[in-house]
LUMMI-80855 format. One record per residue (C-alpha): x, y, z. Coordinates in steps of 0.25 Angstrom, whole numbers, plus 5000, padded with zeros to 4 digits. Layout:
+------+------+------+
:    u :    v :    w :
+------+------+------+
:    X :    Y :    Z :
...
+------+------+------+
//
This chain:
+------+------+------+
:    u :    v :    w :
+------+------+------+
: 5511 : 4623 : 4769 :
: 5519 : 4614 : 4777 :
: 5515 : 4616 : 4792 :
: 5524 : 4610 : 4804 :
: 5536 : 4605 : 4796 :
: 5545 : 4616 : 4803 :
: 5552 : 4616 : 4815 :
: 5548 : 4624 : 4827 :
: 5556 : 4637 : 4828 :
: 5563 : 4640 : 4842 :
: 5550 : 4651 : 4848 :
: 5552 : 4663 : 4858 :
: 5548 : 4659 : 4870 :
: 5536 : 4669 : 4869 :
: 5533 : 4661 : 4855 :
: 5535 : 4648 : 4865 :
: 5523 : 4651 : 4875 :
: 5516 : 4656 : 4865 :
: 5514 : 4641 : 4857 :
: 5514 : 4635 : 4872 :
: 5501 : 4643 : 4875 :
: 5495 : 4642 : 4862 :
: 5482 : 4631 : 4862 :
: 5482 : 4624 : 4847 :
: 5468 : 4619 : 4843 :
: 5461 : 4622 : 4856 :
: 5473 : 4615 : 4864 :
: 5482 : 4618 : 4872 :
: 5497 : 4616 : 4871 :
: 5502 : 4601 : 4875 :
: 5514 : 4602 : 4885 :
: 5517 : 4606 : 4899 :
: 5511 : 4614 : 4907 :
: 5515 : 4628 : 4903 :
: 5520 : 4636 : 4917 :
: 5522 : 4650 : 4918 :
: 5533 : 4657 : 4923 :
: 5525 : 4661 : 4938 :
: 5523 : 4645 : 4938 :
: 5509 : 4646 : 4935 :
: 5501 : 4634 : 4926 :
: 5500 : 4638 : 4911 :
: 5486 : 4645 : 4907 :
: 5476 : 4636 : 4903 :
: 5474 : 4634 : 4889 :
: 5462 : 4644 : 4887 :
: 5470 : 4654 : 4894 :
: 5481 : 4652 : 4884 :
: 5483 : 4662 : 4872 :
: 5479 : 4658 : 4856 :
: 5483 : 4664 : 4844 :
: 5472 : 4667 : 4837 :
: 5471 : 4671 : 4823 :
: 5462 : 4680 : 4814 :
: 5456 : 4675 : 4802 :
: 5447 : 4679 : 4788 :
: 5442 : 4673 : 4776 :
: 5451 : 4680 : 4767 :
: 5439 : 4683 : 4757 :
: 5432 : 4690 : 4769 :
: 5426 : 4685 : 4782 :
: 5424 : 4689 : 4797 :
: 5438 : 4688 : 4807 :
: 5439 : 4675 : 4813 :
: 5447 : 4668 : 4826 :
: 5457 : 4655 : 4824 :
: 5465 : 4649 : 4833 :
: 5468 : 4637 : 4836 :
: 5475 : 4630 : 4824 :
: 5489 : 4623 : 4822 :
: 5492 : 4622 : 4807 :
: 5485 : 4626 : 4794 :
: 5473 : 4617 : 4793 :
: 5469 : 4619 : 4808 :
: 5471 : 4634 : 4803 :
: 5461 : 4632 : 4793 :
: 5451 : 4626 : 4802 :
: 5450 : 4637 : 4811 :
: 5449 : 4648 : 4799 :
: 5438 : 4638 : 4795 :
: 5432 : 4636 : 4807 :
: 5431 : 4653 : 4809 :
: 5424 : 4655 : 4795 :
: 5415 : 4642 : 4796 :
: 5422 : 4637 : 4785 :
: 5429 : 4622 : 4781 :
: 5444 : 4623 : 4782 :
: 5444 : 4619 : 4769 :
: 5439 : 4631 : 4762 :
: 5452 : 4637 : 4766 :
: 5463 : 4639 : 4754 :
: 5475 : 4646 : 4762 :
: 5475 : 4658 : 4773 :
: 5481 : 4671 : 4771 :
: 5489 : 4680 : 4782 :
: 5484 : 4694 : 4783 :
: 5477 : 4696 : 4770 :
: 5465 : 4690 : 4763 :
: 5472 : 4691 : 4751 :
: 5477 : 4679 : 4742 :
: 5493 : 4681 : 4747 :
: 5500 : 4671 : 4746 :
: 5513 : 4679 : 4752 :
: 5502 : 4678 : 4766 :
: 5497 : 4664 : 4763 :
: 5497 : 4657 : 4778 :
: 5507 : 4645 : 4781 :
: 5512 : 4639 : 4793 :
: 5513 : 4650 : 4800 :
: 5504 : 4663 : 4804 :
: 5509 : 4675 : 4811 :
: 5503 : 4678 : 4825 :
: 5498 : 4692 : 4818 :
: 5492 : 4686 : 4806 :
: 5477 : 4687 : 4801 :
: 5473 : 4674 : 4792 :
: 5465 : 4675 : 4781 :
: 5459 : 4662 : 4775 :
: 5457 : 4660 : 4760 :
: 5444 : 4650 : 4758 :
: 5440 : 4642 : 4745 :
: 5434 : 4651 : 4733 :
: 5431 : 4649 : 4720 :
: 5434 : 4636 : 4714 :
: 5441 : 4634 : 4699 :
: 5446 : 4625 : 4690 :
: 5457 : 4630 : 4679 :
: 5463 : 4622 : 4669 :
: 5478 : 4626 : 4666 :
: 5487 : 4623 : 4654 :
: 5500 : 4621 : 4659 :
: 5509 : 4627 : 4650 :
: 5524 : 4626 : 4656 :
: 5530 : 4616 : 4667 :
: 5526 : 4627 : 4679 :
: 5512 : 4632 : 4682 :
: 5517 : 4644 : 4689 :
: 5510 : 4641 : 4702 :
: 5514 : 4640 : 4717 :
: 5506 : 4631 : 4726 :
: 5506 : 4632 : 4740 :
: 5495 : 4625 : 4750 :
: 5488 : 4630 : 4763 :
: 5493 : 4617 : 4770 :
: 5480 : 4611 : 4773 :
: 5478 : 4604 : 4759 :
: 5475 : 4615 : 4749 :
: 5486 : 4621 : 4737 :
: 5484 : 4635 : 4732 :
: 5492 : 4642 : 4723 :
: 5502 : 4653 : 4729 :
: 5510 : 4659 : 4717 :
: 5507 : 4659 : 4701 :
: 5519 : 4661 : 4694 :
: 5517 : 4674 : 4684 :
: 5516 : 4671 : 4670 :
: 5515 : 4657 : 4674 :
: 5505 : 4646 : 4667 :
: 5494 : 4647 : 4678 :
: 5498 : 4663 : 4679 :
: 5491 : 4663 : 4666 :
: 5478 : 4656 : 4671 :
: 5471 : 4668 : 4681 :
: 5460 : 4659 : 4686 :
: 5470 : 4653 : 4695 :
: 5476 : 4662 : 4706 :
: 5486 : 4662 : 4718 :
: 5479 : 4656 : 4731 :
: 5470 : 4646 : 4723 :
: 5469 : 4631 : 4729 :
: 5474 : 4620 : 4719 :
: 5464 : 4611 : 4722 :
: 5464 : 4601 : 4710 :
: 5474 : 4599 : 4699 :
: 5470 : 4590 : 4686 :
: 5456 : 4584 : 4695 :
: 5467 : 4579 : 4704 :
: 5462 : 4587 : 4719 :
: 5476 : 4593 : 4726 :
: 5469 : 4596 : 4739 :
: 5476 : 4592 : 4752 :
: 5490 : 4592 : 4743 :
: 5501 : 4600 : 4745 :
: 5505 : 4612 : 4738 :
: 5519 : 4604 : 4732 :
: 5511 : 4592 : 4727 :
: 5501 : 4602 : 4720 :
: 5512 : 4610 : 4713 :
: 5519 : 4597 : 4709 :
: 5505 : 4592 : 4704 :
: 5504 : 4606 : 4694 :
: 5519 : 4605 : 4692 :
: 5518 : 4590 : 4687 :
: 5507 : 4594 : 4675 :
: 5511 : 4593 : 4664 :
: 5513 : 4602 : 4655 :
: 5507 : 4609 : 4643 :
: 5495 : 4603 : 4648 :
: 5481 : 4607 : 4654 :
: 5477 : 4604 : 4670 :
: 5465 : 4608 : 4677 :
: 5466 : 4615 : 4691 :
: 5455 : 4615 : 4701 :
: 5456 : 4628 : 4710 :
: 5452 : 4634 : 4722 :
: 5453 : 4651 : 4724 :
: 5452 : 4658 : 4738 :
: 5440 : 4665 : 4738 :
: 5442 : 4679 : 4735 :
: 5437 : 4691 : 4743 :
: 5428 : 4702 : 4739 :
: 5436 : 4711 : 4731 :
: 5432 : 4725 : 4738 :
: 5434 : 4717 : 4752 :
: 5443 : 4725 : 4760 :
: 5458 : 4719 : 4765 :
: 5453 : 4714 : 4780 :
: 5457 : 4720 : 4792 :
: 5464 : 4711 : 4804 :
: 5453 : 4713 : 4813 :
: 5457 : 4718 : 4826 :
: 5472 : 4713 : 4824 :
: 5471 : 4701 : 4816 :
: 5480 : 4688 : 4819 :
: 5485 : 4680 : 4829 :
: 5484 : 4684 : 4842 :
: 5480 : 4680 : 4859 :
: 5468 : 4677 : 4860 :
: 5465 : 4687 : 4871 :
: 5475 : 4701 : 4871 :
: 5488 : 4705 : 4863 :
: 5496 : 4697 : 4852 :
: 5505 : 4687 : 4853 :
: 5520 : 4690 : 4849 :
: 5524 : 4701 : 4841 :
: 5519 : 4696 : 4827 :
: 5534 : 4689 : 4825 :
: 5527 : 4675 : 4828 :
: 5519 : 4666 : 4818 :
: 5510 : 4654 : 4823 :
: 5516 : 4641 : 4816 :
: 5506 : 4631 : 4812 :
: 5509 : 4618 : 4810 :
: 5504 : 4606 : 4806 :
: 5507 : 4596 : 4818 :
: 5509 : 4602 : 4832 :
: 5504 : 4614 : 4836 :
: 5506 : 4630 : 4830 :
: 5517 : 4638 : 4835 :
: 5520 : 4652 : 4837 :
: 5535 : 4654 : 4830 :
: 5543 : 4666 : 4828 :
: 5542 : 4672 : 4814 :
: 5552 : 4667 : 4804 :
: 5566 : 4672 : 4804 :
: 5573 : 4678 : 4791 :
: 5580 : 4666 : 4788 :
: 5568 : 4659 : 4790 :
: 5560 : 4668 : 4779 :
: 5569 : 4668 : 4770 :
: 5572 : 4653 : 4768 :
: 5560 : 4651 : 4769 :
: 5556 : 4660 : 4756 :
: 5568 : 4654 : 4749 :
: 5563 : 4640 : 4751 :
: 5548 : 4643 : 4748 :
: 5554 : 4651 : 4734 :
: 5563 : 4638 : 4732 :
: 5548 : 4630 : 4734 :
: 5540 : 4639 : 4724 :
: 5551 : 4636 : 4712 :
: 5554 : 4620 : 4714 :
: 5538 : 4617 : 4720 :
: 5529 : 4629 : 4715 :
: 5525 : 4629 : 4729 :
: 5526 : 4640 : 4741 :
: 5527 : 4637 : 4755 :
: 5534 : 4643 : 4766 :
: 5531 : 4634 : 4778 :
: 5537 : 4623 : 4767 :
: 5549 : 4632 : 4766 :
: 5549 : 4634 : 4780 :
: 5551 : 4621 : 4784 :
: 5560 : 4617 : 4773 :
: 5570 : 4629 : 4779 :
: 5567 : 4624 : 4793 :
: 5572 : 4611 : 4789 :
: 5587 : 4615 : 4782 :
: 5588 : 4626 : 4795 :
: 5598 : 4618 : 4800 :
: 5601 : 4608 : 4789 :
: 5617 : 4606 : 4785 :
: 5617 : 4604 : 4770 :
: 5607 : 4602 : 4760 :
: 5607 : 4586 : 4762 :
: 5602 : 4587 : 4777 :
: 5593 : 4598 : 4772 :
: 5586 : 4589 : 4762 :
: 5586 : 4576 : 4770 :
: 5578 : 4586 : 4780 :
: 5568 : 4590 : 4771 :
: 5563 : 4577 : 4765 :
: 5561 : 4573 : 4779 :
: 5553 : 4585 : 4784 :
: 5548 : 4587 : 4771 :
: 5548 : 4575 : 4762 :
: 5535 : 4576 : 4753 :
: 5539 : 4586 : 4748 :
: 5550 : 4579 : 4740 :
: 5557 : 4591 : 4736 :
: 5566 : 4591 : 4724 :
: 5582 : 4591 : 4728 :
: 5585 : 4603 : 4722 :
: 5574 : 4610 : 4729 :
: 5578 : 4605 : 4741 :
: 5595 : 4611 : 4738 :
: 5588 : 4625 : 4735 :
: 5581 : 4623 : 4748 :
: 5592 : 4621 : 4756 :
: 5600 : 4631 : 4749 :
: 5591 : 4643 : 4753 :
: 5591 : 4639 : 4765 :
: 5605 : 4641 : 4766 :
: 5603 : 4653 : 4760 :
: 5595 : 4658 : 4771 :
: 5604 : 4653 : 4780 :
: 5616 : 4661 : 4777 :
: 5606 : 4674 : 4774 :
: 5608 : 4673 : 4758 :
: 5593 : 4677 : 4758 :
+------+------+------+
//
C-alpha cells in the first residue's frame, strides 16, 4: 500500500495546529517558533498534545499504548514494541475488529476514533496448486512493509476450490522462489505469468486465529486516538495520514467524490491487476484531479508512478472514471 505519493489536502485551520503541535518519533515539529494569539512562546514539546492509539493482538492480548509513528513500518514497531514482539511477526492490522476483514484492513490512513487490531504470523503451510485456467481467482494486496496477503478469492475460482488456502494469508514463496519484501503487483504478475495446465507449489503463512468461544473485545475505556491527557481531538471527521517520507498528518476525511473515484479505480485495479488498493487508487485520483485530457493524465502517472508500468488501456479507463466522478456519473 502506497504511502506518501499524494498530495497534501488544503487542512482546516483546527486540523492546521493540530499537525503543528504533534511531536513524530519523540520530536517535535521543525519550523518556527509557534506564537499564540496573546503573544506568548509556543508550549514546550512535553507540554504538547499526542495522538495516541489503542491497540490488541487480534488473536487476544492485553490493551496497549502507541504513539509516536509516521508510516506503516514505524506502525508496526510500536505495535511490536507493546507486545514484546519483532515487527516482523506482524501480517496486516485491522480497524475496529479482530476479525480477518479485509473491507477494515488498515492503509494509509486511520481515523482518530480507530482502535487497531494487529494480525501476527500463525501456522505455516505449503499447498501445491494445479492451475487449471489462465486466472487463479485471487486478489493480492500487501501491508506496505514487504509482506503480500491474499484480500479476495474469486468464487468458483481455481484456488476457490483448494480450502486450505484462505483470504488474509501471507504469500511468502511461490515455486521456491521467496516473494518477501515484494510488492502485491509484482506477486500477482508472478501467479499470473504461470503457466497453465500445470502444477506450482505455494508456501503460505495464516493469521494466527483466535480461540473460537473468545468473545468480540470491547474498546477499553473509549478505544482509539485520542489527547494524551483530557477529551478527544476533532469530531471523529478526521483521520491521521501516515506517510512514508515526512511526517503524519491530520486531514479531513475524504470527500464523495473522493470516495467514489476512488472505489471506481481500485474496482478498475482488481480486474487488469488482480490486486486491491486504495491509497494506490488514491493517488492515481489525486494525480488526474486536475488533469486536461487523458494524455496529460498519463504522462503524470508514469512519473509519480512509473514501476508500476501499467497497461494503456488501464490507464484510459483510469481516466475515464475519474471523469466520471467528476461530473457526478457515480
Amino acid at each position: 500500500m502506497p504511502l506518501g505519493l499524494r498530495k497534501k489536502k488544503n487542512k482546516s485551520k483546527e486540523s492546521s495546529n493540530l499537525v503543528e503541535n504533534e511531536e513524530v518519533s519523540g520530536h517535535a515539529s521543525v519550523g518556527k517558533p509557534a506564537v499564540n494569539g496573546g503573544g506568548l512562546p509556543a508550549p514546550p514539546a512535553s507540554m504538547r498534545p499526542k495522538l495516541v492509539f489503542h491497540t490488541q493482538l487480534a488473536h487476544g492480548s492485553p490493551t496497549g499504548r502507541i504513539e509516536g509513528f509516521t508510516n506503516v513500518k514505524e506502525l508496526y514497531g510500536k505495535i511490536a514494541e507493546a507486545f514484546n514482539l519483532h515487527p516482523d511477526e506482524i501480517l496486516f492490522c485491522t480497524l475496529n475488529t479482530h476479525k480477518i476483514d479485509m473491507e477494515k484492513l488498515l492503509g494509509g490512513q486511520i481515523g482518530l476514533e480507530d482502535f487497531i487490531f494487529a494480525h501476527i504470523k500463525g501456522l505455516k503451510k505449503e499447498v501445491e496448486v494445479y492451475k487449471a485456467e489462465e486466472a487463479l481467482g485471487l486478489t493480492i494486496t500487501d501491508n506496505g512493509a514487504g509482506y503480500a496477503f491474499i484480500k479476495r478469492i474469486k468464487e468458483g475460482s481455481v484456488v476457490d476450490g483448494v480450502k486450505v488456502i484462505c483470504v488474509g494469508d501471507h504469500v511468502e514463496c511461490i515455486n521456491g522462489k521467496n516473494i518477501v519484501g515484494m510488492r502485491h503487483f509484482e506477486v500477482a504478475r508472478m501467479l499470473k505469468e504461470l503457466p497453465k495446465d500445470q502444477s506450482f507449489t505455494i508456501k503460505l503463512v495464516e493469521p494466527m486465529k483466535a480461540f473460537e468461544m473468545l468473545e468480540p473485545r470491547s474498546r477499553g475505556g473509549g478505544g482509539g486516538g485520542k489527547l494524551s491527557g483530557d477529551g478527544k481531538i476533532g469530531t471523529g471527521r478526521e483521520t491521521l495520514r501516515l506517510r512514508s517520507k515526512g511526517p503524519a498528518t491530520v486531514e479531513e476525511m475524504p470527500s464523495e467524490f473522493d470516495e467514489k473515484a476512488v472505489k471506481k479505480v481500485d474496482d478498475l485495479l482488481e480486474s487488469y491487476m488482480g490486486i486491491r488498493d486504495t491509497e494506490l487508487a488514491a493517488t492515481m485520483v489525486e494525480v488526474g484531479r486536475d488533469k486536461k485530457n487523458p494524455d496529460e493524465f498519463a504522462m503524470a502517472l508514469d512519473e509519480a508512478l512509473g514501476d508500476f508500468a501499467f497497461p494503456d488501456e488501464f490507464v484510459f479507463d483510469v481516466w475515464g472514471a475519474i471523469g466520471d466522478a467528476k461530473q457526478g456519473r457515480f
